[in-house]
C-alpha positions in Angstrom: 116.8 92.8 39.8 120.3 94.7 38.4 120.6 97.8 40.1 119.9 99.6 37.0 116.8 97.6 36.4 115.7 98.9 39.7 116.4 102.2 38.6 114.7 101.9 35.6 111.5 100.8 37.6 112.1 103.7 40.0 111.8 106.1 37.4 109.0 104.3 35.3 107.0 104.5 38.6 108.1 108.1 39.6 106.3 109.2 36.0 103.4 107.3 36.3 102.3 108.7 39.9 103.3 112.0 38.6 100.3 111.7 36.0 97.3 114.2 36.4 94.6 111.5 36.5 97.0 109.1 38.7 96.1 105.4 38.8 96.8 103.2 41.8 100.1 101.4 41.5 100.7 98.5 42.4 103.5 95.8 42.3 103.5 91.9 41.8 106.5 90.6 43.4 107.8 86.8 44.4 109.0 89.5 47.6 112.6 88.1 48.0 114.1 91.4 47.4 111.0 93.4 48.7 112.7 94.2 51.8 115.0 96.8 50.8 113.4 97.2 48.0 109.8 98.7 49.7 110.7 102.2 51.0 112.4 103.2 47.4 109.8 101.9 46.2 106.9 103.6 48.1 109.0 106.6 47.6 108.7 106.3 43.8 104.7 106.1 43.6 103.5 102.6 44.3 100.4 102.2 46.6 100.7 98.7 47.2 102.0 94.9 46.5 100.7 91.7 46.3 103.6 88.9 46.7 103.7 85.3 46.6 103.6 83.3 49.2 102.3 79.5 49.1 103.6 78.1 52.5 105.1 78.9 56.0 107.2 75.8 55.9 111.0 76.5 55.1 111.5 73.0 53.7 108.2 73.6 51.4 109.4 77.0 50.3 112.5 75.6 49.6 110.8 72.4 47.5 108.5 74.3 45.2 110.7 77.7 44.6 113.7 75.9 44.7 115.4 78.6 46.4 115.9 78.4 50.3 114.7 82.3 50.5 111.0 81.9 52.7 112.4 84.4 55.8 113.6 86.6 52.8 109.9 86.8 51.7 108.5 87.2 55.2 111.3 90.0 55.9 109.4 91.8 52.6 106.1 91.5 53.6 106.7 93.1 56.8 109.0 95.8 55.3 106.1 96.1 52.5 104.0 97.1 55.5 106.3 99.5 57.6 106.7 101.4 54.2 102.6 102.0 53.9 102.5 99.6 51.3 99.7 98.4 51.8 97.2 96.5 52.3 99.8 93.9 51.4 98.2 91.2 49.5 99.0 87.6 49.8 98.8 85.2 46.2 98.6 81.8 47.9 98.8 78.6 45.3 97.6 75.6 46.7 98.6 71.9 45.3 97.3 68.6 46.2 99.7 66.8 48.1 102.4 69.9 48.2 100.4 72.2 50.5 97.1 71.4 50.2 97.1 72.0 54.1 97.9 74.7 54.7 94.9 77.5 53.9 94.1 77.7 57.4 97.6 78.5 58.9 98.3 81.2 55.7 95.3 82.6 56.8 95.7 82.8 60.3 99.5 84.6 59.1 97.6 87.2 56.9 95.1 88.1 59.7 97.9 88.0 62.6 100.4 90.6 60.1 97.0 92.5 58.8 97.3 91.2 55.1 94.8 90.4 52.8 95.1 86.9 51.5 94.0 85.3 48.1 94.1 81.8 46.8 94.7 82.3 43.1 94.9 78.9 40.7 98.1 77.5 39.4 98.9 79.3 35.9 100.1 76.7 33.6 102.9 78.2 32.0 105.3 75.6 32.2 107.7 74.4 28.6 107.5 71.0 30.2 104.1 70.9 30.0 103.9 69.4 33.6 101.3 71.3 34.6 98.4 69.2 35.8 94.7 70.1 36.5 94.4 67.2 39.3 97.0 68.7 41.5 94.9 72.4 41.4 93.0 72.3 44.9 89.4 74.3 44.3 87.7 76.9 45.5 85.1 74.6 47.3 88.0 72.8 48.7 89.7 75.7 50.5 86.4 77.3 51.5 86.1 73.9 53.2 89.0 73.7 55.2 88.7 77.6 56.5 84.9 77.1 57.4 86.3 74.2 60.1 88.5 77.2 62.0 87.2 80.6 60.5 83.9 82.0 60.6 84.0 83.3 56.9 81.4 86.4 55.4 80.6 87.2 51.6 81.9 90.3 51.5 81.5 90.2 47.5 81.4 94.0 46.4 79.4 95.1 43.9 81.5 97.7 41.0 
């Protein structure tokens, strides 16, 4: 992000936590810029961020973002939480034979840093159309695999 884009989302954000009837704001990030981007940005208004984060393995991160930035990521999430950005949220996307392993140690990385973790599906919004439904890993799956280390609760809230 330009520094005039950042700007620009300062001030957007500024005005909407200025509003009477002030909503929550929160930010969706891939966090490789979160880092020194999190106190302006708590300054500005937002509550919170969710970031993305499918593996703890530098030669995975590099493989599926194509960008060798994972300790950039894991510097943001940190700096998310020093700034009282919080609770930081994890969006972890698990692949069948990419990182299909791996729910347990994300897990054990959002409990250890005190971030709440998700496991969100693979959106397919690829112009290749090389998204494929047999690599998506399911719910039942992951459940699975944190049940053999994790004692896991329903902690389903009703709204």
């Amino acid at each position: 992000m330009s520094l005039s884009c950042a700007a620009a989302w300062s001030s957007i954000v500024a005005r909407i936590a200025r509003l009477r009837l002030r909503p929550r704001i929160s930010l969706t990030t891939n966090g490789i810029g979160l880092a020194r981007r999190a106190i302006p940005l708590a300054a500005a208004g937002v509550d919170r961020v969710n970031a993305s984060l499918d593996t703890l393995r530098p030669d995975r991160y590099q493989r599926i973002t194509r960008r060798d930035r994972l300790w950039d990521v894991l510097a943001g999430l940190a700096a998310a939480k020093d700034a009282g950005l919080g609770p930081v949220k994890i969006n972890a996307v698990l692949l069948r034979g990419v990182n299909d392993d791996e729910p347990t140690s994300l897990l054990r990385f959002a409990l250890a840093h005190d971030h709440e973790l998700r496991f969100i599906e693979q959106m397919p919004l690829d112009a290749q159309h090389g998204w494929d439904r047999g690599k998506m890993v399911e719910a039942e799956a992951i459940l699975s695999s944190l049940r053999a280390e994790f004692e896991l609760k329903d902690v389903s809230v009703i709204r």
